[in-house]
C-alpha positions, 0 to 999 in steps of 0.5 A: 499315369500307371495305375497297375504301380499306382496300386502295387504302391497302395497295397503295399501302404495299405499292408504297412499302414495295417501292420504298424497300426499308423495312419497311412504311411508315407514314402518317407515313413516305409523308408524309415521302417526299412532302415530299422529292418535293415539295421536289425536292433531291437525296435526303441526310440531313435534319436534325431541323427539316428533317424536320419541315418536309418533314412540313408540306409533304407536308400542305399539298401533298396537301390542296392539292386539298381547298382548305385549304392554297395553295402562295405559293412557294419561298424562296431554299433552294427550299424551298416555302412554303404559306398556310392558306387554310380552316380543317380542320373538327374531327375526332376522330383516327381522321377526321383520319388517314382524310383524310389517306390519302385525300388521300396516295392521291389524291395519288399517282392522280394 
């Protein structure tokens, strides 16, 4: 186990968690928080399919720096729009969910 990203991940949901006033936020929740960033509209209540779609571009944005994904860019609802460029490599489930925080985390040290 690497306790040095163990802690990086629980400080930076200790911060959101705080921030948001939430209980403690899971991946799918910083994910979530991201994609409304990104999307840049005022904060309101998403419908279902609207969740989702901040979903995929909280993904698509934070692997932007790993090459996977390519931003081609917002549609007329300012909604952005993003291409596969590479294939993710096949990963067992607990490998996919520690790409992820490393991507979220590098994201937000940006």
């Amino acid at each position: 186990m690497d306790l040095a990203f163990e802690k990086r991940w629980r400080d930076l949901v200790t911060k959101l968690s705080s921030r948001f006033d939430a209980g403690t936020l899971d991946l799918n929740a910083v994910l979530f928080l991201i994609g409304v960033q990104e999307l840049g509209q005022h904060a309101r209540d998403f419908k279902k399919d609207e969740k989702v779609a901040l979903m995929h571009i909280a993904i698509c944005v934070v692997l932007l720096p790993y090459g996977y994904y390519k931003e081609l860019g917002r549609d007329a609802d300012g909604w952005p729009h993003f291409e596969r460029d590479k294939d993710l490599p096949p990963l067992a489930a607990e490998e996919q969910e520690r790409l992820m925080k490393e991507a979220v985390l590098t994201y937000f040290e940006a």
